[in-house]
Phi, psi and omega in degrees: 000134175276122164283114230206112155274176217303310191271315212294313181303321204298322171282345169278320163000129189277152174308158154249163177293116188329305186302324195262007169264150178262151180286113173291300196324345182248057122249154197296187175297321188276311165304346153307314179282326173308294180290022160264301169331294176307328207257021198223325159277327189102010172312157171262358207160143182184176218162118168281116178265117154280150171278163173306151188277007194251029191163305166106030186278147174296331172276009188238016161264147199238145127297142204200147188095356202274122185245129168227149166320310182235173179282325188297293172313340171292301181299318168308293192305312155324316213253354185261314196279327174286349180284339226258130175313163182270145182296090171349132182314320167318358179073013162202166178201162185262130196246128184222113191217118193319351186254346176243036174346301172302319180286163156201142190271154151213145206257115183196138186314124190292319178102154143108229195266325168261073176333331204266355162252169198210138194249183199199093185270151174239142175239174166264139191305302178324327190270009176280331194315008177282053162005258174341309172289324183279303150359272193289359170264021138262001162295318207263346194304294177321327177273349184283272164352291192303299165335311215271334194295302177310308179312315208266350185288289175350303196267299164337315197258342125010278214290336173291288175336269168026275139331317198257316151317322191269344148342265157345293168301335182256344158253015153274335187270005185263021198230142177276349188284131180279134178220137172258141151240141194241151179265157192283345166259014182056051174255159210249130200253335169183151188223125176282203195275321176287345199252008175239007165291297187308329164281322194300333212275342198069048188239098179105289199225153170216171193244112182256140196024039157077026175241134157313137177207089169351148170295302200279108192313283174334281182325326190297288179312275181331300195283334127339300199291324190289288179353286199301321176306336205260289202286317187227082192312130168332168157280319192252008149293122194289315171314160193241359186286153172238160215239118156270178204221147175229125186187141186263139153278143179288142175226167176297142174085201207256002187293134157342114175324162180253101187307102182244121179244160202226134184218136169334148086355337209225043153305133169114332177231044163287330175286016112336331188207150201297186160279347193264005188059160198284091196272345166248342177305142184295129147341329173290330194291162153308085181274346179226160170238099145300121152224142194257157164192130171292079167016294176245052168282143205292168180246355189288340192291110160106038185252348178270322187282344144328291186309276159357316192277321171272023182069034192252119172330169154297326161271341175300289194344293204275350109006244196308327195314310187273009143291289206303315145336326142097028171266136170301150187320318172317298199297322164337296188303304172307303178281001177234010158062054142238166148325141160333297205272326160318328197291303198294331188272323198296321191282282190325259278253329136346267212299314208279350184271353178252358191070344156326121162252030239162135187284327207278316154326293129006290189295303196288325196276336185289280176013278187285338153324330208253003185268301190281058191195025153288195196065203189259328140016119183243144198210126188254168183275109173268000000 
């Protein structure tokens, strides 16, 4: 066999046409990597075939990564990937396929944990006519292989995380609750929808360089001072347990202050990180959880369908809806234009369909009802 290294194959390698290369910088990672391969072999073209996620059947395998100079090599590489034969034991096999007369394929096992993938270069036949070059590219098929296995594990577990961000993300923007998330340089790494309505309007706190800042100077200072406290804990605190922080902002007019609380990012790991908090975590990472609220966010969303669940009339609804509202049995009474003691009678019929004995007990089980049912969403009773 001629021994031939890695640059010696990159100078046997054909020129490419000035016009036909793709800008790796605009493809995705995998398809990068895939057009590093090619450009390191002399492929014309290439592509990772993975199985489907319901079996792993050849037809229900897909490619991914598939990169070619041109479309006529894109089409030739389809017609290769639908030709291509089962892999030999040598861990690669040669793909030849009478509709692609110019082309020849070559195949190879990935390896590792997805057996059943495989990567798959297309050359031009002239440039196989080389005894050397095919030689040292079938020295390189297996480390070619081993590689491309990897690249496809890296990008599974990508596209899972991915997933899993915009989950996440998407049940942060259903909470009526304003939620910040802060960087270990306190810079602001993401604000769902209720919490950047509240920076666009500037009511209580806003957003400056791309940092959080109270309106109210006295507040700024106090609140910073809580931030630093959160993201970067004394050192010489002796508890290891962690501690968040609650302090009201001042807002413009007459509104009732706003409520912020500020919490670790890392709940849950402390025994991770040192007392002094976690001082190698990257700067980029999440370090504080902000939450905002607004005082008089409304209590009505999902509150009927709440009621509901417990057989609870239209007039108990408007009830408890105005005790919650944190108006007295009187005032209650007064505003749905009955008597005291029907009102005192309605609430015994409360209590007893909620299991309840108490307005304050009463009060607290609607609360946590009401955590799961944010967002804009409308939810009937099942």
């Amino acid at each position: 066999m001629v021994d031939l290294d890695l640059a010696e194959l990159l100078l046997l390698a054909p020129a490419e046409d000035a016009e036909s290369p793709i800008p790796i910088s605009s493809l995705p990672p995998v398809d990068r990597f895939v057009e590093g391969l090619c450009r390191a072999v002399g492929a014309i073209a290439g592509c990772i075939v993975v199985p489907g996620e319901s079996g792993g059947l050849p037809e229900q395998s897909q490619a991914i990564g598939l990169v070619a100079r041109t479309e006529t090599d894109r089409a030739a590489m389809r017609t290769l990937i639908d030709a291509a034969p089962p892999i030999s034991r040598r861990g690669f096999s040669w793909i030849r396929e009478a509709a692609t007369p110019d082309h020849c394929g070559l195949i190879v096992a990935t390896g590792g944990a997805d057996r059943d993938g495989h990567l798959i270069l297309a050359f031009a036949r002239d440039h196989l006519e080389d005894p050397a070059v095919t030689a040292q590219l079938l020295t390189l098929a297996p480390g070619l292989g081993v590689m491309a296995g990897a690249m496809r594990a890296i990008s599974a577990q990508r596209d899972q995380a991915d997933r899993r961000r915009c989950a996440l993300e998407a049940a942060l923007q259903q909470s009526e609750c304003g939620v910040v998330i802060i960087s270990a340089d306190q810079t602001v790494l993401f604000a769902n929808a209720s919490a950047q309505a509240i920076l666009d309007a500037g009511d209580g706190v806003e957003l400056r360089r791309n940092a959080l800042r109270p309106t109210r100077y006295h507040d700024a200072v106090r609140f910073h001072a809580a931030l630093d406290a959160v993201v970067a804990p004394p050192r010489h605190r002796e508890s290891q347990r962690e501690r968040g922080a609650m302090l009201l902002l001042e807002r413009t007019g007459a509104e009732r202050p706003l409520i912020a609380v500020i919490a670790p990012a890392n709940r849950g790991h402390a025994s991770d990180v040192g007392a002094g908090g976690d001082a190698d975590a990257p700067s980029g990472g999440a370090a504080a959880i902000v939450r905002l609220m607004r005082p008089e966010t409304s209590f009505a969303h999902g509150f009927e369908t709440i009621c509901q669940l417990h057989g609870l009339s239209p007039v108990e609804t408007q009830l408890v809806a105005s005790l919650a509202r944190g108006m007295t049995l009187g005032e209650a009474a007064t505003s749905m234009r009955i008597k005291t003691d029907t009102a005192r009678t309605y609430l015994k019929q409360v209590f007893a369909k909620t299991d309840m004995h108490r307005q304050t007990d009463l009060l607290q089980l609607f609360l946590r009802y009401q955590r799961a049912v944010s967002g804009e969403m409308l939810f009937d009773a099942a």
